[in-house]
C-alpha positions in Angstrom: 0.0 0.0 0.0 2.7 2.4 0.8 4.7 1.5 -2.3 0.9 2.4 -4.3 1.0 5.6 -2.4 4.2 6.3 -3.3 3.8 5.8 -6.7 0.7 8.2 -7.0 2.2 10.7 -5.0 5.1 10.4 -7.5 2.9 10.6 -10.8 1.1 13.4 -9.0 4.5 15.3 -8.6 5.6 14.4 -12.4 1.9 15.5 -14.0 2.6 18.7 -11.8 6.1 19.7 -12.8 5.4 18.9 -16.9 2.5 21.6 -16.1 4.6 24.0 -14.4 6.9 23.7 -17.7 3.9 24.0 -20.0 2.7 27.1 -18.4 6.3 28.6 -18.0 6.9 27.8 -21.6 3.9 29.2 -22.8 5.5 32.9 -22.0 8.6 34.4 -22.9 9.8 36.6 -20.7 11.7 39.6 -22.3 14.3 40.7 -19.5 16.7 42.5 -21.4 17.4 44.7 -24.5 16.7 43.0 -28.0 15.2 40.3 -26.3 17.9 38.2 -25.0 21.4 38.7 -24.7 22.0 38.2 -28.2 20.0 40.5 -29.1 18.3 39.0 -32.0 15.1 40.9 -31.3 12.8 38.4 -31.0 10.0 36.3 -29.3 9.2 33.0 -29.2 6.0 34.5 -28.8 2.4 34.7 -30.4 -0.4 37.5 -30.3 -4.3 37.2 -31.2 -5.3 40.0 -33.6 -6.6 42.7 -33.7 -5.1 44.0 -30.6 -6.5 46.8 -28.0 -5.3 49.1 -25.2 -5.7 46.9 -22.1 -4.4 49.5 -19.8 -2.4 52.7 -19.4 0.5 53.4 -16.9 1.1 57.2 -16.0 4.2 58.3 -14.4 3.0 61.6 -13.9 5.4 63.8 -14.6 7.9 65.0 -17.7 7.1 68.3 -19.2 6.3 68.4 -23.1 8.5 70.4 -24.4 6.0 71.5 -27.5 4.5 73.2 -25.2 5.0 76.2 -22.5 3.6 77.4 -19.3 1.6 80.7 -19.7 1.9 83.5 -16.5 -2.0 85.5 -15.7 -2.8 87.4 -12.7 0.0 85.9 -10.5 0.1 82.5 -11.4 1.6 80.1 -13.6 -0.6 77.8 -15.6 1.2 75.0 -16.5 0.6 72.0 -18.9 2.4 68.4 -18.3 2.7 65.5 -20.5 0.7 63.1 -18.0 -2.5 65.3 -19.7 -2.5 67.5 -16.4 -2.8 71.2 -16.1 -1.8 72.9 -13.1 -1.9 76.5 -11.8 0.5 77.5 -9.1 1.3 81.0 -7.4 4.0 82.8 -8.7 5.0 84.2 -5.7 5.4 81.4 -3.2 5.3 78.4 -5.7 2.0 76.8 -3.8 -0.4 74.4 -5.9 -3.4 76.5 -6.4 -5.4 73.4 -8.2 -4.3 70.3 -10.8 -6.7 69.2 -13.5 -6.4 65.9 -15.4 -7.7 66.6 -19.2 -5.8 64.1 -20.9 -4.9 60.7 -21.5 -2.1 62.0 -24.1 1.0 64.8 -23.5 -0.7 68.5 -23.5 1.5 69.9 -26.5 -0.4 73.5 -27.1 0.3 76.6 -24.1 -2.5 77.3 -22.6 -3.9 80.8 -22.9 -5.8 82.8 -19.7 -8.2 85.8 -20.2 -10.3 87.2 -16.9 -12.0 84.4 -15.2 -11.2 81.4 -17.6 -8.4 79.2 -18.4 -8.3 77.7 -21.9 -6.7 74.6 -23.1 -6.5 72.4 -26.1 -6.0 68.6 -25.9 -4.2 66.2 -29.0 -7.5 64.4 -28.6 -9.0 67.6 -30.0 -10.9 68.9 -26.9 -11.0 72.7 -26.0 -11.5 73.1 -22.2 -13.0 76.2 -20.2 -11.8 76.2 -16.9 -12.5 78.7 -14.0 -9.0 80.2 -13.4 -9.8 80.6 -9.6 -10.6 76.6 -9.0 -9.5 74.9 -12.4 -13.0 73.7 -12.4 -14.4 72.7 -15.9 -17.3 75.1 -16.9 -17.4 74.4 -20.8 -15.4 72.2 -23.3 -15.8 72.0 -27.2 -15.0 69.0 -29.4 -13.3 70.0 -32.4 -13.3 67.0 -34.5 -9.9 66.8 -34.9 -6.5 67.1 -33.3 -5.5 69.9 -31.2 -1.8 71.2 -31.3 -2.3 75.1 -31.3 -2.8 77.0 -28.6 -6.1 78.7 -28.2 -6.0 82.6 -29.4 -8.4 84.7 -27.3 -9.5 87.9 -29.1 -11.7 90.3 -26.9 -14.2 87.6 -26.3 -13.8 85.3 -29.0 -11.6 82.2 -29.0 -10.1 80.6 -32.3 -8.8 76.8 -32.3 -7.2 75.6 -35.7 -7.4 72.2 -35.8 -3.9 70.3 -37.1 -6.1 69.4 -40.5 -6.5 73.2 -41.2 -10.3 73.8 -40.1 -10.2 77.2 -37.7 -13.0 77.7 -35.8 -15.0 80.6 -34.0 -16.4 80.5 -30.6 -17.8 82.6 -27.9 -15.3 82.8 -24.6 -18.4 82.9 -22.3 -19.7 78.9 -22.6 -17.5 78.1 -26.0 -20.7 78.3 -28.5 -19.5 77.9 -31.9 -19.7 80.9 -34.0 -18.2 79.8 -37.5 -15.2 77.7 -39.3 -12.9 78.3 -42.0 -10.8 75.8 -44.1 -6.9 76.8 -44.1 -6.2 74.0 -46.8 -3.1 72.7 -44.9 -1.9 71.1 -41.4 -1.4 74.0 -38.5 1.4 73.1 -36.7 2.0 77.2 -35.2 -0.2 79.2 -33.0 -2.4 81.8 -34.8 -2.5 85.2 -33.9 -4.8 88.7 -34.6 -3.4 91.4 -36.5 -5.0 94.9 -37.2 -5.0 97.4 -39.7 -7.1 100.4 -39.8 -9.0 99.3 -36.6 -10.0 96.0 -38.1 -9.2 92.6 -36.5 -7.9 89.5 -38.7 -6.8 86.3 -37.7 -3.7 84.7 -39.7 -2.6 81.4 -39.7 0.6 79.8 -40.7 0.4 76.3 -42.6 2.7 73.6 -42.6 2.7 73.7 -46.3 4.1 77.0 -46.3 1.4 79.7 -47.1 0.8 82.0 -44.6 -3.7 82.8 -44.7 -5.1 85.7 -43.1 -8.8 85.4 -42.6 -11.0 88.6 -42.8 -13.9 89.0 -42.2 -14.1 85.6 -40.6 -14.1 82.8 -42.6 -13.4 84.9 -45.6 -10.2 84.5 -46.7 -8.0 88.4 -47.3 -4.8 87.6 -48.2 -2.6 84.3 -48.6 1.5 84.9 -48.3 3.5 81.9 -50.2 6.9 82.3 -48.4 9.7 80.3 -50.2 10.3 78.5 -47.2 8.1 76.9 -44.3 7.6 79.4 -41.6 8.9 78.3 -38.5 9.6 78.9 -34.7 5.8 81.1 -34.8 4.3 84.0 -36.8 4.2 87.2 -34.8 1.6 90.2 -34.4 3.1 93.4 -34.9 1.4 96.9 -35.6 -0.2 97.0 -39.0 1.8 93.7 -39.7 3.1 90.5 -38.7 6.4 89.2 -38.4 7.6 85.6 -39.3 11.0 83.6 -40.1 11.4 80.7 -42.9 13.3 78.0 -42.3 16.1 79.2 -43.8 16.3 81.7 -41.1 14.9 85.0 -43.3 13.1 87.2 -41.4 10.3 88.9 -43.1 7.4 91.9 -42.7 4.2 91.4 -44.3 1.9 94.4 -44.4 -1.8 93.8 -42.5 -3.4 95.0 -45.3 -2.3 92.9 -48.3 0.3 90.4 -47.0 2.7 92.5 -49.4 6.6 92.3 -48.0 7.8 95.6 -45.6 11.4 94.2 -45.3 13.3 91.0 -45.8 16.4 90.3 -43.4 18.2 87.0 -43.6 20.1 86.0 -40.0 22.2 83.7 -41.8 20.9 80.0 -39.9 18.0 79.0 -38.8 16.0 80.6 -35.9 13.6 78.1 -34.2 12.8 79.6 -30.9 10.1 81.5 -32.6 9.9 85.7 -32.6 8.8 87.6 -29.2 8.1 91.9 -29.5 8.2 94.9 -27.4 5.9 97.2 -29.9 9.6 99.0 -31.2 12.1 95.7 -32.2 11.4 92.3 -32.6 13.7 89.8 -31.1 14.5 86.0 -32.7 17.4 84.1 -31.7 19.9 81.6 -34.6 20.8 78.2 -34.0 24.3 78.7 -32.8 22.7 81.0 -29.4 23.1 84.7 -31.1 20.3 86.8 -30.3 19.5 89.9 -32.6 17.3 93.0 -31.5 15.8 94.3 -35.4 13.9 97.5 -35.7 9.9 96.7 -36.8 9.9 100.0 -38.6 12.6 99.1 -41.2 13.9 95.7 -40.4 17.5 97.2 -39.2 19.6 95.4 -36.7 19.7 97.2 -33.6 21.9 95.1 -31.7 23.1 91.5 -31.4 24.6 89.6 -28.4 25.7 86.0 -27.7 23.7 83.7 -25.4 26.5 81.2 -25.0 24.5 78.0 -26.2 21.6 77.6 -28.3 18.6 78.9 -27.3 15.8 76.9 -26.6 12.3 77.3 -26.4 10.5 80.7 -26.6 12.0 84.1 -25.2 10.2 86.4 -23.1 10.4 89.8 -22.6 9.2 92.0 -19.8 9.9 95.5 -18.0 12.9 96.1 -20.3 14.2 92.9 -20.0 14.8 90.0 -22.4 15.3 86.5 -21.0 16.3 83.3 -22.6 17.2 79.5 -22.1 19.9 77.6 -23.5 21.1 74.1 -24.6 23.9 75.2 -22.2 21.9 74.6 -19.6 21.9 78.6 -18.9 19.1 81.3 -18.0 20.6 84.4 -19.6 19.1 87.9 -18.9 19.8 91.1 -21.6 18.3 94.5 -21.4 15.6 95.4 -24.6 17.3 98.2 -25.5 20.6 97.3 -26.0 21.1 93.5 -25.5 23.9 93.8 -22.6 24.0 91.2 -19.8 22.3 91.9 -16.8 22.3 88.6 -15.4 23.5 84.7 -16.3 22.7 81.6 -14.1 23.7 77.8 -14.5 21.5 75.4 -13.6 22.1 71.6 -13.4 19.3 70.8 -16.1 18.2 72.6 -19.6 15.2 74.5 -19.6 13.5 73.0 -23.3 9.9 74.2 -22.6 10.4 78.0 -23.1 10.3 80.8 -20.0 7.0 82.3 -18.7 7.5 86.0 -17.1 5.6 87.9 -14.7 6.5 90.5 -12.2 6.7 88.3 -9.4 9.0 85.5 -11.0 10.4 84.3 -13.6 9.5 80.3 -15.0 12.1 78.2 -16.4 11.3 74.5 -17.3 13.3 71.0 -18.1 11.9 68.3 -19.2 13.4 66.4 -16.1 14.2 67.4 -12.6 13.2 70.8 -11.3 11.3 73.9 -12.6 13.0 77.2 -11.1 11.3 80.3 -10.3 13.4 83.3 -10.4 13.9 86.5 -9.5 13.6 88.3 -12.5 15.7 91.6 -11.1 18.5 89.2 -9.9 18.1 85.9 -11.3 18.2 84.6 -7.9 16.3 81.2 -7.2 12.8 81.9 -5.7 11.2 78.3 -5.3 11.3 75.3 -7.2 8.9 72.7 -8.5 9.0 68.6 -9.0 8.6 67.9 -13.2 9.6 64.3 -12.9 10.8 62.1 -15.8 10.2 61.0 -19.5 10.8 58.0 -21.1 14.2 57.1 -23.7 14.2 53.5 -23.5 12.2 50.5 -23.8 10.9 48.4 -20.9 11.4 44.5 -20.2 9.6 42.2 -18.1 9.7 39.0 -16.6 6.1 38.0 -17.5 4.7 39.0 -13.8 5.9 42.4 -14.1 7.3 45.2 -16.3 10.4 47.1 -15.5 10.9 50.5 -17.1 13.0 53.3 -16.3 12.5 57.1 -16.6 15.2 59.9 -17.3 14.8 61.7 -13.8 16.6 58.2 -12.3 13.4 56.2 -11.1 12.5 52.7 -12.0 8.8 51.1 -11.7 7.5 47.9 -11.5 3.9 47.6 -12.8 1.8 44.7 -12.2 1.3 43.4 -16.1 -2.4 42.1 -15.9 -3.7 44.8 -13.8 -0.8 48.1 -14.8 -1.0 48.9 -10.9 2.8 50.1 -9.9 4.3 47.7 -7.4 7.3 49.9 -6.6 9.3 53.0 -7.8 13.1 53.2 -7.0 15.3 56.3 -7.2 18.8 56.0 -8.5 19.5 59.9 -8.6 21.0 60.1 -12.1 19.5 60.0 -15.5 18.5 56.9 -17.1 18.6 56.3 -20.5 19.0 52.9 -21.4 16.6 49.6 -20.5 16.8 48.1 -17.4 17.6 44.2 -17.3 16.4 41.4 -15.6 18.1 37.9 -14.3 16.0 36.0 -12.0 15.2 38.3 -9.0 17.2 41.3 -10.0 16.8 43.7 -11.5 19.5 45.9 -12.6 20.1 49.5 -14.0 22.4 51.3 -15.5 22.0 55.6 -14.3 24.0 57.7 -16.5 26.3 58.8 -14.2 25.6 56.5 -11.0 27.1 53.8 -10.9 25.4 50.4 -11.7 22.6 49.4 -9.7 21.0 46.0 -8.5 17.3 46.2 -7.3 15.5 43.3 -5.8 12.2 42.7 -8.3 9.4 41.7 -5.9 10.8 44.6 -3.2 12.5 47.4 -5.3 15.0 47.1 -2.0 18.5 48.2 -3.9 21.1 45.2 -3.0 24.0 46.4 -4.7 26.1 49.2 -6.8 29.2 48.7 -8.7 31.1 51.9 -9.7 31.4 52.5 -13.2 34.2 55.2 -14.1 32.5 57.2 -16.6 28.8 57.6 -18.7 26.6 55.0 -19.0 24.7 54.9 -22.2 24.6 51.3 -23.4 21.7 48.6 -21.7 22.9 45.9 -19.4 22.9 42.4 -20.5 23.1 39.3 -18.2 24.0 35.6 -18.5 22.8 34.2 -15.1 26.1 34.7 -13.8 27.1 38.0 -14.4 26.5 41.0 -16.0 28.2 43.0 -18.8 28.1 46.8 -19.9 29.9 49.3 -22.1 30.7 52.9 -21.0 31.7 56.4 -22.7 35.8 55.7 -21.6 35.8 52.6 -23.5 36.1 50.1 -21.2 33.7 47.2 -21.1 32.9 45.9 -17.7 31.9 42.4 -16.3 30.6 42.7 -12.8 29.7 39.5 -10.8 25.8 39.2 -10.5 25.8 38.4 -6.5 27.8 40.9 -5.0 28.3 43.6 -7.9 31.9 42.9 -7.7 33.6 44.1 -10.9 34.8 40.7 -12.1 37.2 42.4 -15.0 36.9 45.6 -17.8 38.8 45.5 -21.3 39.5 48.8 -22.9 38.7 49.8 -26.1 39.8 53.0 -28.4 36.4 55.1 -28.3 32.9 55.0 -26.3 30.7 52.6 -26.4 27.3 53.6 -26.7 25.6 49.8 -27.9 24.6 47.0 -25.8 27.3 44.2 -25.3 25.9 40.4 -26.7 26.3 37.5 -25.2 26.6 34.6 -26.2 28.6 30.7 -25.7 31.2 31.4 -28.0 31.8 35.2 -26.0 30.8 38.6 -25.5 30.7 41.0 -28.9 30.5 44.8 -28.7 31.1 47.8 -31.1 32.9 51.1 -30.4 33.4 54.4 -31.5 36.7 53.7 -32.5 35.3 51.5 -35.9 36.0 48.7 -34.5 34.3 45.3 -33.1 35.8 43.1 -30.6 35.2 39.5 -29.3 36.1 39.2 -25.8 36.6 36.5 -23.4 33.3 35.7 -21.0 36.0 34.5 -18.1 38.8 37.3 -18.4 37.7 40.0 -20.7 40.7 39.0 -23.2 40.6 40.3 -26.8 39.9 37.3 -29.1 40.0 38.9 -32.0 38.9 42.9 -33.2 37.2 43.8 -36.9 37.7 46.6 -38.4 34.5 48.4 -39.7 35.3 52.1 -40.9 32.6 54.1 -38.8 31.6 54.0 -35.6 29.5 51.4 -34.2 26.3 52.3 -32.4 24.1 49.8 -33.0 23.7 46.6 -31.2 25.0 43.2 -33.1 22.6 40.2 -33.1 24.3 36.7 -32.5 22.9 33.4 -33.9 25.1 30.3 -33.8 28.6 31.0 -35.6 27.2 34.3 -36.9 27.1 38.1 -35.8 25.0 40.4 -37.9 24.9 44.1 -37.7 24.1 47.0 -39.3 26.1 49.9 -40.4 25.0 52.8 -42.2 22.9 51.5 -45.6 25.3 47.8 -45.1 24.3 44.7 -43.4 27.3 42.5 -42.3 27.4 39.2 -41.1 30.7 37.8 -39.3 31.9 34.3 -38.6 31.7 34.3 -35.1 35.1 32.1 -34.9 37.2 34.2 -36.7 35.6 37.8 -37.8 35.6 36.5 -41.4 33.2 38.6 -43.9 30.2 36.0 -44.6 28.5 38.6 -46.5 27.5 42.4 -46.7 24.2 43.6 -48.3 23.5 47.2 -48.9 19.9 48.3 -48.7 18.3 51.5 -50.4 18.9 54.0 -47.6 20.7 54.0 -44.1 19.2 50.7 -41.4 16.6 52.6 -38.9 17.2 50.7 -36.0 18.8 47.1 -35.0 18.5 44.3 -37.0 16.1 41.0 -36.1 16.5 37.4 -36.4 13.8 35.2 -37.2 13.8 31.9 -38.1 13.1 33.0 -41.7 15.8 35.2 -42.2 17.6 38.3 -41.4 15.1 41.6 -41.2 15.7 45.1 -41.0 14.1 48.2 -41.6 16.0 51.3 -43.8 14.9 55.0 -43.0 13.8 55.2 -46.6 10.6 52.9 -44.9 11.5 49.5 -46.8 11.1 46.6 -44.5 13.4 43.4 -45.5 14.0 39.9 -45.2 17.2 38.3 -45.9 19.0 34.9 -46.3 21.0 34.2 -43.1 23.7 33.0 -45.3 23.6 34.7 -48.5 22.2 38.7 -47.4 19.8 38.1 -50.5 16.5 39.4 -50.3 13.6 37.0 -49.7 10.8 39.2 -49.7 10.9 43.2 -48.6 7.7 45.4 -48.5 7.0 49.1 -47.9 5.8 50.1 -44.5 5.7 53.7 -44.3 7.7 57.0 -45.4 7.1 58.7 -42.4 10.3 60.8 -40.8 9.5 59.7 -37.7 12.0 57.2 -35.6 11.8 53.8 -36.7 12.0 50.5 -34.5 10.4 46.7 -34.6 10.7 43.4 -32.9 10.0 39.7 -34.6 6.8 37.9 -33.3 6.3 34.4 -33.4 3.5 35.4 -35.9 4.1 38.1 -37.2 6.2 41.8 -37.3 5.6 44.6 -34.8 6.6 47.9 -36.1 7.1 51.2 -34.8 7.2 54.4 -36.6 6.9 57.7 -34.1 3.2 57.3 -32.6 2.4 54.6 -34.9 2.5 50.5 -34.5 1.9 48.6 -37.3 1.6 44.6 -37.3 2.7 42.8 -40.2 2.8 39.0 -41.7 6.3 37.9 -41.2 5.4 35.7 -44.8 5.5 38.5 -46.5 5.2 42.0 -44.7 1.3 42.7 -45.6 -0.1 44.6 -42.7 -2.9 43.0 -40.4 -3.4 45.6 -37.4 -2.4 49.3 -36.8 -2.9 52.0 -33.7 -1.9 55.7 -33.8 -0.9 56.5 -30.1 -0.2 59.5 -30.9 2.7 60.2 -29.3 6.7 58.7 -29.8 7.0 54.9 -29.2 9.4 52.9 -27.9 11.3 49.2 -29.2 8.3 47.3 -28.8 8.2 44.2 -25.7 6.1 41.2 -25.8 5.5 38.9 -23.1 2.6 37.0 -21.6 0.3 37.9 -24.4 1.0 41.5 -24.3 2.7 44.0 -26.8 4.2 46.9 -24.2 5.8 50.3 -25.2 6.9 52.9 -23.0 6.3 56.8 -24.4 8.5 59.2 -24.7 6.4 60.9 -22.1 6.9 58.5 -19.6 3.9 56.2 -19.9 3.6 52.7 -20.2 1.3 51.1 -22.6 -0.2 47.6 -22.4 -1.8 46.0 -25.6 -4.0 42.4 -25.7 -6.5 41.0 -27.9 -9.4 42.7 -27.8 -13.2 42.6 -29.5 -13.1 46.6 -29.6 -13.2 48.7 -32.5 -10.5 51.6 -31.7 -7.8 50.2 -33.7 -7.8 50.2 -37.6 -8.6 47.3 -38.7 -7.3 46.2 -42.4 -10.0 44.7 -44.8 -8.4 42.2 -47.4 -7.3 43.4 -50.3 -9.7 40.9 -52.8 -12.9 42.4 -51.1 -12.0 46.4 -49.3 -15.9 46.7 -49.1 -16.6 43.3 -47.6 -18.0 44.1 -43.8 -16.5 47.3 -43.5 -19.1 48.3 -40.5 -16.4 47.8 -37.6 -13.6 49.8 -39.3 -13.4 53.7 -37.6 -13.1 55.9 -40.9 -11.6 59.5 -41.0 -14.2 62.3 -42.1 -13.1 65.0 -44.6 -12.9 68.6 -43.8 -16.1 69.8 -45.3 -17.7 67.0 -43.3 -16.0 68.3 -39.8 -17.2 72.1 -40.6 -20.5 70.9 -41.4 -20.6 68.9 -38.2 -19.2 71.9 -36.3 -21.5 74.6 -37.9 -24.8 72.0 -37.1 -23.8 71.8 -33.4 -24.7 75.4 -31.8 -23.8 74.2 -27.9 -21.2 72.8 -26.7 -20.8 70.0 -29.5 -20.1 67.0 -26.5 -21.3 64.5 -29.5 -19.5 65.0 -32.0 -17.2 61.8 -32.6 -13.4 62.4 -32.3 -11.5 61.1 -35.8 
């Protein structure tokens, strides 16, 4: 009986562990960079289609640069890109109130007038608040993304949509009061000029012309610069004031849109144009700042901001102020540019200044805001922004570890996207976090490495790195490797963080190390790759490539493949041997991926391709998108994942045809895919969770032998006229209008 027993219990224990197996096998957990640590990019894997947003992880904090705080009866109002607006006393920095209005980054300054606060959402919602309580008293859908900021005329708002459609409202309750079509994307803020007492509203398209709109929606005058405008368009009396993208400064007359004066500054000028009523003030590229006379276009002064000037300028009380990629405020008088005042701070200051005459508001994207003195440039108080995003995430199928550029790293509960634990490493963070069994470990900028326990967030270890970190870890169990900006690459001992040996190279090293059985592969700055010893860090053997190498090399077998330039190579593991090079149409987007099909990559040109392992021919390539935006993808058992800026894009891995896209609106990172879940981080900071789903909010793709066969669950984009008309029909607040 006891042997019986024994034998059951022993059956019992085999049926359970082959489950435990099954289950385990069934997800692939993605704990490092590129997958694995040789970074080949891909999952083992599979996803049902079509795939929706199963949840949303916020960090709360990060500071869209796109957009600026605005400064109205002793406050700053200040927009985030966690979708929250918040208004705060200039003099004392207290929190006044917080509003959430958006899922997505608020990329448009908000604009204040009396008793209301106005702000525009990407989602295309126009918000009312009360100024005194943030509370919401009106809001107005716009059927269509909202970038612009709001322009309040006397009591009259106008929104232009990003697909050209500018719209009239009342300030009191936002009642529609007409719409006009632009006829191309508005990417600037419109403004009111005047001349002879009447008010017109121009708008600068991304197209280039330049539309001024009198009387509303009529349109008066269209200017066809011979550049895009850029930076913003400016008001001025009788006039407005813009730069091309050249960096040609122009006066158009109010009247006609005919040219006053033409002055070129001789590079480009993107912080945009600020004006005192006498001289008009616009600041190159390489930081110089130039005072020119409105009346004539002459240069009244011009003085050196020592850095590039970022964001808009403002000017207040005789007094021009400025931010730079220097990480300096810098302080001039109007009237003749001399320095009144310089600080250094420890972060820059992208989002642009907000003046009043109680402070003066400088923002980063990370780390602190800083008041200041105007007068003095003296710090006054100083306000949390938090972190963005730069890097992808990784997971270990329970949870997902991603990292934020103020130092933090979260773990988030992957079924559920509830945060577990946040630590703080005090340095910038810019690459992906990696994982090896209970660890967690993270390379700060200019920290030195970190081990975190995964289930705690408790920190167990730090090894000091001597200089920047930039490049991901990778693990083998054992230890963990790394490359740094002196060159060296380091092996430190996964227990105690003990640095186990480093091997110096010529240049920085900026990619990922690889691991694999046969040793550990980087690429340097110095044009070189080296196979190193796992045990001692000993050269094996270096390859020459020509360029710098900044991209990560995938390993399979005897092979290394990487990309350089418009070049594919593939290496003989054993002996750096050229197997083959394949050059592609235009310079490789992102890493390469290998699947057991082939070799894939992606060229900025758009053209996705698969290749022969062992030849570099092409198998099959296909055309994905020609969008400028940054470009990144990851293999699926079944099928492609590609990212290009806001926008992922599934594909068949037979052949490249698409099967699923979502517009996010907002910059993506390398795709993760674990547990049944695609996961991005944003370059705002959020995490994004994708599953199956039954819903209709992503685009679905009919097949191409049938495009009208059940087309009832697709969502279809409206035209123009159609979004006017809906507007004009709707003579409240238009709540029901569908967003596109």
């Amino acid at each position: 009986m006891a042997k019986k027993l024994l034998t059951i219990i022993t059956v019992l224990a085999l049926v359970l562990t082959m489950h435990w197996f099954e289950v385990k096998a069934a997800v692939a957990p993605w704990m490092m960079y590129g997958f694995s640590a040789e970074h080949k990019f891909a999952s083992p894997e599979s996803l049902n289609f079509p795939l929706g947003l199963l949840w949303e992880h916020n960090s709360g904090g990060g500071f869209a640069c796109k957009a600026g705080p605005c400064s109205h009866n002793d406050t700053f109002i200040i927009p985030l890109a966690s979708g929250v607006v918040e208004c705060m006393d200039s003099f004392q920095g207290k929190m006044l109130w917080s509003k959430k209005l958006s899922s997505l980054p608020i990329v448009s300054r908000p604009s204040a007038s009396g008793d209301y606060v106005l702000v525009s959402t990407q989602e295309g919602i126009l918000y009312s608040l009360l100024h005194k309580s943030g509370e919401i008293v009106a809001k107005f859908d716009a059927g269509d993304h909202l970038t612009a900021s709001p322009l309040i005329v006397g009591g009259l708002v106008y929104i232009a949509t990003t697909g050209g459609i500018v719209i009239r409202l009342t300030l009191n309750g936002l009642y529609f009061w007409g719409a006009s079509d632009v006829g191309g994307q508005v990417k600037l803020d419109p403004v009111a000029i005047q001349s002879q007492g009447k008010k017109m509203i121009a708008v600068a398209t991304k197209e280039g012309p330049i539309i001024c709109l009198s009387p509303f929606p009529s349109v008066a005058w269209t200017i066809s610069p011979p550049d895009p405008v850029e930076g913003s368009i400016s008001p001025v009396n009788n006039g407005l004031l813009y730069v091309t993208s050249k960096g040609v400064f122009y006066n158009a007359q109010a009247t006609d849109g005919s040219t006053v004066w033409s002055l070129p500054q001789g590079e480009k000028c993107p912080s945009g144009i600020v004006t005192d009523g006498d001289n008009a003030y616009v600041a190159t590229f390489k930081g110089t700042i130039r005072a020119v006379s409105i009346k004539n276009g002459y240069a009244v002064w011009s003085s050196s901001a020592n850095g590039q000037v970022m964001g808009r300028m403002a000017v207040f009380a005789g007094k021009l102020y400025a931010s730079t990629w220097s990480k300096r405020v810098v302080c001039l008088t109007q009237a003749a540019g001399e320095p009144v005042w310089q600080i250094r701070a420890e972060q820059n200051f992208s989002g642009g200044l907000a003046v009043s005459r109680n402070g003066l508001l400088a923002l980063p994207d990370i780390g602190k805001g800083l008041c200041l003195n105007p007068s003095r440039g003296s710090t006054l108080w100083t306000m949390p922004v938090g972190g963005l995003s730069r890097s992808a995430p990784v997971s270990d199928g329970e949870r997902v570890y991603y990292a934020l550029t103020d130092g933090t790293i979260r773990a988030i509960h992957i079924s559920s996207g509830n945060q577990l634990w946040s630590a703080d490493l005090k340095g910038e963070i810019w690459s992906s976090p990696c994982v090896s069994g209970k660890r967690v470990l993270v390379a700060a900028a200019d920290q030195p490495l970190s081990c975190i326990d995964s289930y705690s967030g408790m920190l167990l270890w730090k090894s000091q790195i001597d200089d920047y970190l930039d490049s991901a870890p990778v693990a083998d169990g054992s230890n963990v490797y790394l490359g740094a900006w002196d060159g060296k690459v380091y092996c430190v001992e996964m227990k105690t963080g003990r640095r186990v040996w480093s091997q110096l190279t010529s240049d920085i090293i900026q990619a990922s190390p690889s691991v694999s059985s046969g040793g550990v592969v980087v690429g340097s700055w110095d044009d070189k790759i080296y196979m190193l010893d796992h045990h001692t860090g000993g050269i094996r053997w270096v390859h020459t490539v020509g360029d710098n190498v900044s991209k990560t090399v995938s390993i399979e077998g005897q092979k290394l493949y990487f990309p350089q330039h418009d070049t594919v190579t593939c290496l003989d593991a054993r002996n750096s041997a050229t197997v083959f090079q394949r050059k592609l149409d235009s310079s490789i987007a992102s890493e390469l991926a290998i699947g057991k099909e082939g070799v894939f990559a992606l060229s900025d040109s758009g053209q996705l391709y698969c290749m022969d392992k062992e030849s570099g021919s092409t198998i099959w390539s296909a055309f994905v998108s020609d969008s400028h935006g940054a470009k990144t993808f990851c293999l699926l058992e079944n099928a492609i994942c590609i990212v290009i800026g806001p926008t992922i894009k599934i594909l068949s891995r037979t052949d490249g045809k698409l099967i699923w896209e979502y517009d996010s609106a907002v910059e993506l990172s390398q795709p993760i895919v674990t547990s049944g879940r695609l996961i991005f981080t944003t370059s705002t900071g959020s995490l994004l969770c994708f599953g199956p789903s039954s819903s209709n909010e992503a685009i679905a793709t009919l097949p191409e032998e049938d495009p009208y066969e059940d087309n009832s669950g697709m969502v279809l984009p409206i035209s123009r006229q159609e979004a006017v008309q809906r507007a004009t029909s709707a003579k409240t607040t238009p709540d029901e209008i569908p967003i596109w």
